[in-house]
N, C-alpha and C positions, 0 to 999 in steps of 0.2 A: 516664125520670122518671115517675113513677107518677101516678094521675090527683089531677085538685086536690081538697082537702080544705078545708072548710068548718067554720069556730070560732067560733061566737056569743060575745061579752061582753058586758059593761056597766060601763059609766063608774062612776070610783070618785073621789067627790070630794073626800072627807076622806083623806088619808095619815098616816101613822106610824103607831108600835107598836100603838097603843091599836085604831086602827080595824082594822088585821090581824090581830087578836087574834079580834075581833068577829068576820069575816070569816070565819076559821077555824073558828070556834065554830057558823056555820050552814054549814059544810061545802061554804065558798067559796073560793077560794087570789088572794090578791092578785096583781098582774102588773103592769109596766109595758111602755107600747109607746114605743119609740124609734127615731131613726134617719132616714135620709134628707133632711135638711135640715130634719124637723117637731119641733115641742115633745111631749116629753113626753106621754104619756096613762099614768094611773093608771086600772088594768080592773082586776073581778073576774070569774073562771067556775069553775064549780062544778067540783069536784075531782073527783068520777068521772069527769068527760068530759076533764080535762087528764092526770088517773093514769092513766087507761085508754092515750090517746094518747102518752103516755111508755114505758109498756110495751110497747106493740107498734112503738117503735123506731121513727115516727114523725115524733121529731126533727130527723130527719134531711130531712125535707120542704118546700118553700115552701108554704104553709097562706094559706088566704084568711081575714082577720080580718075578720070582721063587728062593730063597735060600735055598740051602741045602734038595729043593724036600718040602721045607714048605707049608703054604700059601703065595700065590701071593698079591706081595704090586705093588700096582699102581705107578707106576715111568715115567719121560720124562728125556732125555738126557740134562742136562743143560751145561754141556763141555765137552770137549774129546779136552786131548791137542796130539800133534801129534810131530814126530823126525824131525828136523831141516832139513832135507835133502831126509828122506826115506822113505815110505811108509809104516810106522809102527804107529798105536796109542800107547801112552806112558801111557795114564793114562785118566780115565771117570767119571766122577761125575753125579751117580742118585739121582733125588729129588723128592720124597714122595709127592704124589698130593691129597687132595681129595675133593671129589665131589662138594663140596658144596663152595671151596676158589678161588678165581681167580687168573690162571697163566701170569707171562710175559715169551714171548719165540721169541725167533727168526724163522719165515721161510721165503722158498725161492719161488724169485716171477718167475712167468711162463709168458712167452712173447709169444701169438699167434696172427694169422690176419697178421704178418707182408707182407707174401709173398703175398697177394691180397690188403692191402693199396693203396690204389688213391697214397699219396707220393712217394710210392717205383716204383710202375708201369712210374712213371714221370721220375724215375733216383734217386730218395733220397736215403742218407743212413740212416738207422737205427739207434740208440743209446741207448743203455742199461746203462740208468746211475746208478739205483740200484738194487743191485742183491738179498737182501734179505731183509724184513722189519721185526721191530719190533711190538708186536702184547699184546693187556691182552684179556683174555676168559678164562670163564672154563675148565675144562681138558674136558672136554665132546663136547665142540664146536671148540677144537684143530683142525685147518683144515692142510693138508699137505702143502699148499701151497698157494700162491692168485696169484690172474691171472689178465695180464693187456692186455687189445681186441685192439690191433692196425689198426684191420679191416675198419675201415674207418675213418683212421688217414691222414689229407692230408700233402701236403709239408707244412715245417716250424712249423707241428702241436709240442703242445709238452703237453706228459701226467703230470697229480701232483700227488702226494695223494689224494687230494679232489676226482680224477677222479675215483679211483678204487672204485667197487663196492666186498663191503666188504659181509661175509657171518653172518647170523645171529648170534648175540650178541661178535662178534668180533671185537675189539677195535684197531686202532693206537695209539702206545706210543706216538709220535710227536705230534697225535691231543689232546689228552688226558693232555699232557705238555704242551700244546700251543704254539709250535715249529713252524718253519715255512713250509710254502708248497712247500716242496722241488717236484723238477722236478725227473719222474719216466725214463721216455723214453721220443725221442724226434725223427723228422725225418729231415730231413737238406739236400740241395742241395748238390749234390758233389763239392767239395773243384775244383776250378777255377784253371789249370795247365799253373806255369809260363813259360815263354820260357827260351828256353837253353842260358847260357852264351853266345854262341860261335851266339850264331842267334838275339842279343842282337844286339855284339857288328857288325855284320853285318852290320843291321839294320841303328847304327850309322855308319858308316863308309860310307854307300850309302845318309844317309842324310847330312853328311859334303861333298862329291862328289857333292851333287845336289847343296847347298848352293854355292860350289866354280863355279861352273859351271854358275849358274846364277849371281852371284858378276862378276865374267868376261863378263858377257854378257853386265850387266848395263854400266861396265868401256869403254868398246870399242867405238869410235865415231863412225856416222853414215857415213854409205858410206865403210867404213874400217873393214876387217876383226882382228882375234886376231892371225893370220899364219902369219908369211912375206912370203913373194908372192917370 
């Protein structure tokens, strides 16, 4: 688990459209904190420091929420919705973790080994078929991320769930539901390049040439060519 991380807000007393609007407008992002048996807290913090924290994948961490310079409540990002088009968070949803209850959370999986793979060195391509898994553990055994070793994955290999080697007392939702073993990554021959239209119909066009060539050869009696002399 990575070191703890520190998130200053402030209390937001007025809620709905109109005040998140406001909010927005001085380059603040609404947020509510919930969870653990507390009421409710409407916060606002300034959108560089939550955009920033989002990007660097972050999410994935128990974060010490500081309000109003109080005491620090233990929090993980459970959403952050985002603007349809622009690189703005709209709105974050923290939830009240503690020590002792187990969390579900989404993190994102890290793919190494690929560039020394037996597969790739043959020509394979790669495939990343999921980018993130779902996971239960304490908020204390939160890891940023899980990792899938492609290092000596050969051609046609292909990783599942079962494969990954998970970190102590970190659980798959899929396994835990008894979901099936979906495939993680996989490596695969490159895709076999057809020929061009145009070298197709070549192709054919040289093999009816041949076919007529030799029908006339059979037709002709012996002794007689197919020219008139």
């Amino acid at each position: 688990m990575a070191e703890q991380i520190e998130i200053n807000v402030k209390s937001r007393e007025v809620a709905g459209r109109a005040a998140s609007r406001k909010s927005r407008r001085a380059e603040e992002v609404p947020a509510v904190v919930y969870g653990a048996g507390k009421a409710n807290e409407n916060v606002i913090l300034p959108h560089n420091i939550i955009y920033k924290m989002l990007e660097e994948g972050l999410s994935s961490h128990v974060l010490d929420l500081i309000v109003d310079d109080k005491k620090a409540q233990k929090v993980v990002v459970k959403d952050a919705q985002y603007h349809p088009y622009k690189p703005v968070v709209m709105h974050v949803d923290f939830m009240r973790v503690k020590a002792s209850d187990p969390i579900d959370m989404v993190v994102p999986v890290h793919f190494i080994g690929a560039d020394v793979a037996p597969g790739v060195k043959e020509g394979g391509i790669v495939h990343h078929l999921l980018s993130e898994l779902h996971i239960r553990c304490l908020p204390k055994a939160l890891p940023d991320h899980l990792t899938v070793d492609l290092t000596n994955a050969e051609m046609n290999h292909i990783v599942h769930l079962s494969d990954i080697e998970l970190p102590k007392g970190v659980e798959l939702l899929s396994v835990i539901h008894g979901e099936e073993d979906h495939a993680v990554a996989s490596i695969t021959p490159p895709p076999v390049a057809e020929p061009e239209p145009e070298v197709e119909a070549e192709a054919a066009l040289e093999s009816e040439e041949e076919a007529a060539e030799e029908s006339a050869a059979e037709e002709t009696p012996e002794g007689e060519t197919s020219e008139e002399s």
